[in-house]
C-alpha positions as CSV (number, residue, x, y, z in Angstrom):
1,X,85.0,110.8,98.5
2,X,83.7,114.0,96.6
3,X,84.2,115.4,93.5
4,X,87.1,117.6,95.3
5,X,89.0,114.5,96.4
6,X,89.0,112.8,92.8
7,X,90.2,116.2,91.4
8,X,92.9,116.1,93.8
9,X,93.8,112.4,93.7
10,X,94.2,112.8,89.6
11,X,96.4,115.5,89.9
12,X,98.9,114.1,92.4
13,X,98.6,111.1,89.9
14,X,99.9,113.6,87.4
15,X,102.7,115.1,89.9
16,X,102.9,113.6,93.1
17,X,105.6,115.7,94.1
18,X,103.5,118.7,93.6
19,X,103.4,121.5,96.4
20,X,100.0,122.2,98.4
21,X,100.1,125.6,97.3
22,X,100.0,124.5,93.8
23,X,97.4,122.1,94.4
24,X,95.4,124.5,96.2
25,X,95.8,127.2,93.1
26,X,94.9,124.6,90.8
27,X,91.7,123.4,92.6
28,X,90.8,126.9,93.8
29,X,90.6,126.0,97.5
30,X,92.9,127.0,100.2
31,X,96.1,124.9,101.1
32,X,94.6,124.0,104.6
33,X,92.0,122.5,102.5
34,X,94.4,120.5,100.2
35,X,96.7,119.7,103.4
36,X,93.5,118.5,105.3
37,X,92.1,116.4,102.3
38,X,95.2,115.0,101.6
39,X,95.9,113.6,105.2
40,X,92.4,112.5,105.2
41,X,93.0,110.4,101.9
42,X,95.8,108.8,103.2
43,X,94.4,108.3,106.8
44,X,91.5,106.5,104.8
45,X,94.1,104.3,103.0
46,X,93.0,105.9,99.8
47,X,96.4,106.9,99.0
48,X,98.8,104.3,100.2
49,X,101.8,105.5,98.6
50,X,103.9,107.4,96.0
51,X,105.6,106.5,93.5
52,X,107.9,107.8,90.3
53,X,106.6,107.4,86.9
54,X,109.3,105.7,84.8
55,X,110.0,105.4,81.0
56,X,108.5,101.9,80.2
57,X,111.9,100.6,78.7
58,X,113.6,101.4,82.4
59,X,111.1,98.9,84.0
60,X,111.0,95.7,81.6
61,X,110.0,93.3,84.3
62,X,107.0,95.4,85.1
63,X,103.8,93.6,84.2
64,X,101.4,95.5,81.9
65,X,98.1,94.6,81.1
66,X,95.1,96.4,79.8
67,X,91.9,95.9,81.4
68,X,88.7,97.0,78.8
69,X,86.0,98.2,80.8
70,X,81.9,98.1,80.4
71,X,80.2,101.1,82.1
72,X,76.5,100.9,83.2
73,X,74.2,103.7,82.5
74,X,75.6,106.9,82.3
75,X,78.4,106.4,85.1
76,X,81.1,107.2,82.3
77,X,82.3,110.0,84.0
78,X,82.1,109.4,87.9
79,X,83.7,105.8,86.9
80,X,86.9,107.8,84.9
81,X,87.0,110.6,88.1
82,X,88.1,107.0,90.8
83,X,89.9,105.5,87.7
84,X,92.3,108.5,87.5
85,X,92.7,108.5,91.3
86,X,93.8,104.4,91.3
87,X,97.4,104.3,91.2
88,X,97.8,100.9,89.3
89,X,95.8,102.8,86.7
90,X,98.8,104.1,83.7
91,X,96.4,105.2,80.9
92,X,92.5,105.5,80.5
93,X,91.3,105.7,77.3
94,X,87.6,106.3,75.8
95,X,86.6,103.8,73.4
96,X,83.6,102.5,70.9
97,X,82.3,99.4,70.4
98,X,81.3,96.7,73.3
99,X,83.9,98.5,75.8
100,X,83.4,101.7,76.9
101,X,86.4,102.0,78.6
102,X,90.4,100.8,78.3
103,X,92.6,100.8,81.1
104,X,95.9,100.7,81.1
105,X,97.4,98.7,84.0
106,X,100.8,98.3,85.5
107,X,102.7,96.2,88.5
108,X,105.7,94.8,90.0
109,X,104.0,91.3,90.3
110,X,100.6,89.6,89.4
111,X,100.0,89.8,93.1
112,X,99.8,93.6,93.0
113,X,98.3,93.6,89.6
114,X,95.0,91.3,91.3
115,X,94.9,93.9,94.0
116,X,94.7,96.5,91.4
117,X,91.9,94.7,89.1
118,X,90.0,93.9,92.6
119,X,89.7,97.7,93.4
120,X,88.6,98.1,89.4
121,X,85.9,95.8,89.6
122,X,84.6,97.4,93.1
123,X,84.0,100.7,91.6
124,X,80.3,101.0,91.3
125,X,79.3,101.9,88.0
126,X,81.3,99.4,86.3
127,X,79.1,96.5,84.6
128,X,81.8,93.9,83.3
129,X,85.3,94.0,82.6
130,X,88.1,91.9,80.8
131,X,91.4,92.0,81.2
132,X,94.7,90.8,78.7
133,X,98.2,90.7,80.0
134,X,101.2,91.7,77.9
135,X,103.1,88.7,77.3
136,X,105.7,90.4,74.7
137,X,106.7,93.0,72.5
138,X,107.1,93.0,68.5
139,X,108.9,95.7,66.8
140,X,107.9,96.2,63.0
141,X,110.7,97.1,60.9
């Protein structure tokens, strides 16, 4: 995978249902090229699927977890490019302290969910990681 396929794997994150010829405008490349990357991808089994986003109130069985994340060297940015292409991936945010990196995760079961944190700790670049399931919800009022 190339700097071209992460591009195009965190925009269909953003709108799957997006049209080549979008895609295409917003990379800059032709659609054959998006067409023939994207059937490549999924060929791979890099992209397995799509999905629709839902509100987080729609889905209450979902699991949620947040996984924080310790990048070695100066991988920070190659590490968010494959981050934003992983489906199971909801929200990345940059942090300080001992993690470098919080990830938001979601799933339909913890099966899924271990699939998901298995192709997080595979990404090379990524030193240690730790990972807290949402168990439930308080509400301030």
């Amino acid at each position: 995978m190339d700097s071209l396929d992460q591009q195009l794997m965190a925009l269909l994150r953003l709108d799957a249902r997006a049209s080549v010829a979008t895609l295409a405008n917003k990379l800059k490349v032709s659609r054959g090229t998006v067409s023939n990357r994207i059937t490549k991808l999924e060929d791979s089994g890099v992209i397995v699927g799509y999905t629709v986003k839902l509100r987080p109130d729609v889905t209450p069985n979902e699991i949620t977890a947040w996984t924080s994340i310790a990048v070695e060297g100066n991988k920070t940015r190659e590490v968010i490019s494959i981050l934003l292409g992983e489906p199971g991936v909801s929200g990345l945010f940059d942090t300080n302290g001992r993690w470098d990196l919080l990830a938001e995760l979601r799933a339909a079961t913890l099966g899924e969910l271990a699939e998901v944190l298995e192709r997080v700790r595979l990404i090379k670049g990524i030193g240690a990681t730790e990972t807290s399931i949402h168990l439930q919800s308080y509400k301030l009022s």
